[in-house]
Every structure is written in C-alpha cells, then in structure tokens.
C-alpha positions in Angstrom: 79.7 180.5 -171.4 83.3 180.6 -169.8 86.1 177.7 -170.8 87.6 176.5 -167.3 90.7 174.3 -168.2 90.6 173.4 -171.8 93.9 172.4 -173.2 93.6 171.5 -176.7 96.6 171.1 -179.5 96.7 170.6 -183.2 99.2 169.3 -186.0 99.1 170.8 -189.1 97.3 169.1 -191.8 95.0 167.6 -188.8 91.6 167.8 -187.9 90.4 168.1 -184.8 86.5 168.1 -183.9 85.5 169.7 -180.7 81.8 168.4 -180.3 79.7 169.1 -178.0 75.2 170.5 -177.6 74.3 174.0 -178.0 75.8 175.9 -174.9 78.6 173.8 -174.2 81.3 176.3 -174.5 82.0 175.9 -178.5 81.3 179.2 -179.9 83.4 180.5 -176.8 86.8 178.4 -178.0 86.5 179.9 -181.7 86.2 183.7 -180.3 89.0 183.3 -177.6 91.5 181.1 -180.5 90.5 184.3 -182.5 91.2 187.0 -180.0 87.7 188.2 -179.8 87.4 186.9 -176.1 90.4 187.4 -173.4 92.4 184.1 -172.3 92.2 185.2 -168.3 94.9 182.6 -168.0 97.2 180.5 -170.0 97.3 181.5 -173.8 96.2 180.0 -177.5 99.6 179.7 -179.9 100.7 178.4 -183.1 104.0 176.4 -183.7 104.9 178.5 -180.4 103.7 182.1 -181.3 100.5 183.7 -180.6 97.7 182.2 -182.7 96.9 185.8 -184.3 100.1 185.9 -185.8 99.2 182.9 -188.5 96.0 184.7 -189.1 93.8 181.6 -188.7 90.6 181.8 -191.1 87.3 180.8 -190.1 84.0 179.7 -191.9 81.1 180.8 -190.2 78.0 179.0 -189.2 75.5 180.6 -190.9 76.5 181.4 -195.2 75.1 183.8 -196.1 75.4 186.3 -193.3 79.2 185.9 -193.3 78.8 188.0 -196.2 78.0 191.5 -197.3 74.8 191.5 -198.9 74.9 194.6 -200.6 78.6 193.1 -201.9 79.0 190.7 -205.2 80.5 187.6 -203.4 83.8 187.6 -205.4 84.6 191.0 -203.2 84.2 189.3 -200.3 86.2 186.1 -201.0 88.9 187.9 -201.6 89.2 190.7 -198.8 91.6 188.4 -197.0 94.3 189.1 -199.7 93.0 193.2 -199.5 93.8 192.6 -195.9 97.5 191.4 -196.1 98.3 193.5 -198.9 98.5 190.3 -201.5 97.5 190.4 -205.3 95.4 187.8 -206.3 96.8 184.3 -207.8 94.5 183.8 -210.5 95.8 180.3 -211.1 94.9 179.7 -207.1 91.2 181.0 -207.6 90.5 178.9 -210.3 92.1 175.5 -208.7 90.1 176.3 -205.6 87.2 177.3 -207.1 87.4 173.8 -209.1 88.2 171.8 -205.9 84.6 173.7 -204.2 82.4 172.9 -207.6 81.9 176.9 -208.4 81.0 178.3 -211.3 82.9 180.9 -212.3 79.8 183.4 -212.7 78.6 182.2 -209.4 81.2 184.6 -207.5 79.4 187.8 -210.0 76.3 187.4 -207.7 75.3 188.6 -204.3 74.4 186.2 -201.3 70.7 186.3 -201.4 71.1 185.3 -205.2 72.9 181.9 -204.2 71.5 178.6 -202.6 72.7 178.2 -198.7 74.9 175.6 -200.2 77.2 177.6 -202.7 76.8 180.3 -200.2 78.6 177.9 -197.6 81.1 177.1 -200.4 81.8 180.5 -200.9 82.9 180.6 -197.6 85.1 178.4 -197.3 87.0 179.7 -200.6 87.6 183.1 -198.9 88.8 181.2 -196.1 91.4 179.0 -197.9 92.6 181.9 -200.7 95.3 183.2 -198.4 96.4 180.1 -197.7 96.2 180.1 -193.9 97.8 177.1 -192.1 94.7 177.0 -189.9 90.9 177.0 -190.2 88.2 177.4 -188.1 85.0 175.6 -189.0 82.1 176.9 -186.5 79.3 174.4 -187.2 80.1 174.1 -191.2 77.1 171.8 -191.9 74.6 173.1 -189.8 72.9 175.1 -191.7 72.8 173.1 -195.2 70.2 169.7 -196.1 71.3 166.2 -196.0 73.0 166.0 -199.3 74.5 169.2 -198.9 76.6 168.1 -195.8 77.7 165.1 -197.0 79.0 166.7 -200.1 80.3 169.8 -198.8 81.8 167.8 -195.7 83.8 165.7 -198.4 85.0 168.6 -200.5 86.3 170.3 -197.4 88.5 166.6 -196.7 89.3 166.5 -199.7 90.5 170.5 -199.5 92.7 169.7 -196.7 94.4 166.8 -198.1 95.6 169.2 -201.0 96.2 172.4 -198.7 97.6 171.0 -195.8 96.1 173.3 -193.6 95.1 172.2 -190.0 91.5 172.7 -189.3 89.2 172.9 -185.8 86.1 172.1 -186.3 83.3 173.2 -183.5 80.3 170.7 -184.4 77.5 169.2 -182.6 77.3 166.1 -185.2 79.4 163.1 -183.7 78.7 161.9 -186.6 80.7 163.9 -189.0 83.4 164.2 -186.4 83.8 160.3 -186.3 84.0 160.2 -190.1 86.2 163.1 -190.9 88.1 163.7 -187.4 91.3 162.6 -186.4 91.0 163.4 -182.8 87.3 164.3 -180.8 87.7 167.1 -177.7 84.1 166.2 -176.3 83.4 169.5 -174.7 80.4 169.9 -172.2 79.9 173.4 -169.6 83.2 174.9 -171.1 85.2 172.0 -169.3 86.5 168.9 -171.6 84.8 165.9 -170.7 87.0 163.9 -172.8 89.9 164.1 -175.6 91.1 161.4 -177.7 91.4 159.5 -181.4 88.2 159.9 -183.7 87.7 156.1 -183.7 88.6 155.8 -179.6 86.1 158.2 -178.3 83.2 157.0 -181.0 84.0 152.9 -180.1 84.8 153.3 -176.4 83.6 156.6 -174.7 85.2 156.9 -171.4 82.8 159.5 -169.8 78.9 159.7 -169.2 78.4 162.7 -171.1 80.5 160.8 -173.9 78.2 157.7 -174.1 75.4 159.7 -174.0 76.3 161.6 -177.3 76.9 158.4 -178.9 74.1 156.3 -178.0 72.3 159.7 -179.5 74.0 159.4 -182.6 73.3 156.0 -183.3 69.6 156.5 -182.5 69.3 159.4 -185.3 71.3 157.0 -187.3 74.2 159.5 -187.3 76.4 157.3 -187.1 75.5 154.9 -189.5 75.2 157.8 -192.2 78.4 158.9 -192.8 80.4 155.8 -192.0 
C-alpha cells in the first residue's frame, strides 16, 4: 500500500489515532515515520528535524514476536539504552515497571514463558525506558482479550500523562480511538479520508467512509464499551 497525500502533525504529550481496516495504508505510515519505507516526496520531522533524530519507539502489534525468544525479556527491554550508549536508571525501571503492573521476576523469563498480556506490557516498557518523546503504537490491543485491552489501553493513558511523550497510534478500533484520542486521522487506500478532534469525527463524521466506521462501531457495541 502507498500513502498519496497524508499530512499528519502531533504535539507532544498528544495522542493521535490513525484508524482505519486492514489495508488501508496503516502499517505503511509507521514504516515510512520510521525510515523503513522512502518518503518519495515531502518528509516526516519532529519539532522541525528529521523524525529519526528523536529516535521515536514503537510497540509492535504482535508481543511476543517483538522479542527474542531465545532472550530473557529483561535483555530486550533494555537494548534501547545498549543502543544509545545509556546506563540503566534503576529508579526509572522500577517506577515504570510499577506504572505497567510487572513483577519484578517477570522480566527473568523468556517470551513464550509469559501470557500475550505481560508480553504486550513488556513492550511497551522497552519502549518508554529511553524516554523517547514519541511512540508508535501499531495495533497495541489487537492481539490481547477483552479485559486485557481495556486495562492495558488505560495503563498506557495513564503512562503518557506521567511521561509526556506524544504517541501515534495505528488502530482499527474506533472505539479505543474515541475514548483515548485526542485527534482521529481516518485513513482509507493510503489517502486521509478525514482528520479531526476525537469527539468531532466519532459525533459528526463528515465523509462516507467515516460514517460507515461508526455506525460499525456502534453495532459491535464498540462504542458503548469503552465510553
């Protein structure tokens, strides 16, 4: 899938929520805000400098294979600080491993020894340990049962209210977007069908495509779930 036009920005300590069904484009954004795919025009920045340069973190879609299963998890989490030559704040672990509910022996064990859930967690703590002042969240839910979302989408508001950071969050859940958003990119064929407040593009969609995605929210009951 190519991106044709997409012009997306970001505050820090925002949320965005790009939403969108599977082939729309959303998997393409992450890779080309990363660098993995080429921009064949315009460009992807932060506070005016190219994106890499602010080493944006990402938490993968599926939890365990983000991580090396022949690795004890607590290698993994923190390769970010290997990677920028930074000792580890042990005060930091522990206030983030607090924030995400893990147990401290729970880092000693390898992927497949964890639930999908605490995998997913451990992701996001190697995200957040080098403090970056932007994630990436490629489907963050998708992958873990009802209860699991709703908790894990909580802990991750409740991360960035104490971090700061700005987070993108690739989704197809309206639902999630609505509650935890502050703006909704609805992205469909790589184009952006429409762009607006969380609450604005839930109450009022302005496009087709839009409408469509909420009057299929509310018939799952989406909606009504995490309001």
């Amino acid at each position: 899938m190519t991106l044709d036009d997409v012009s997306l920005s970001l505050a820090a300590g925002k949320t965005l929520a790009v939403v969108g069904e599977s082939g729309a484009g959303k998997s393409t954004l992450i890779n080309a805000i990363l660098g993995l795919v080429p921009c064949h025009a315009g460009e992807v920045t932060w506070k005016g400098a190219p994106v890499r340069q602010c080493r944006p973190a990402l938490v993968m879609q599926e939890p365990r294979s983000a991580f090396n299963p022949r690795l004890a998890l607590r290698r993994s989490v923190l390769e970010p600080l290997a990677a920028r030559g930074a000792g580890l704040d042990h005060d930091r672990l522990n206030t983030l491993c607090a924030g995400l509910e893990i147990a401290p022996d729970m880092l000693d064990r390898r992927p497949q020894d964890v639930s999908v859930g605490q995998a997913q967690r451990a992701g996001i703590l190697r995200a957040l340990i080098a403090a970056p002042p932007l994630v990436l969240f490629d489907e963050p839910l998708s992958a873990l049962d009802a209860v699991t979302q709703k908790h894990t989408a909580r802990l991750i508001a409740q991360l960035q209210r104490e971090e700061g950071f700005a987070a993108l969050i690739v989704t197809h859940d309206l639902g999630y977007a609505a509650a935890f958003a502050d703006d909704i990119a609805v992205l469909r064929a790589g184009r952006i069908e429409e762009l607006g407040p969380a609450r604005d593009v839930v109450d009022a969609p302005q496009s087709e495509y839009g409408q469509t995605l909420r009057d299929a929210a509310f018939a799952l009951g989406a909606l009504e779930r995490v309001s």
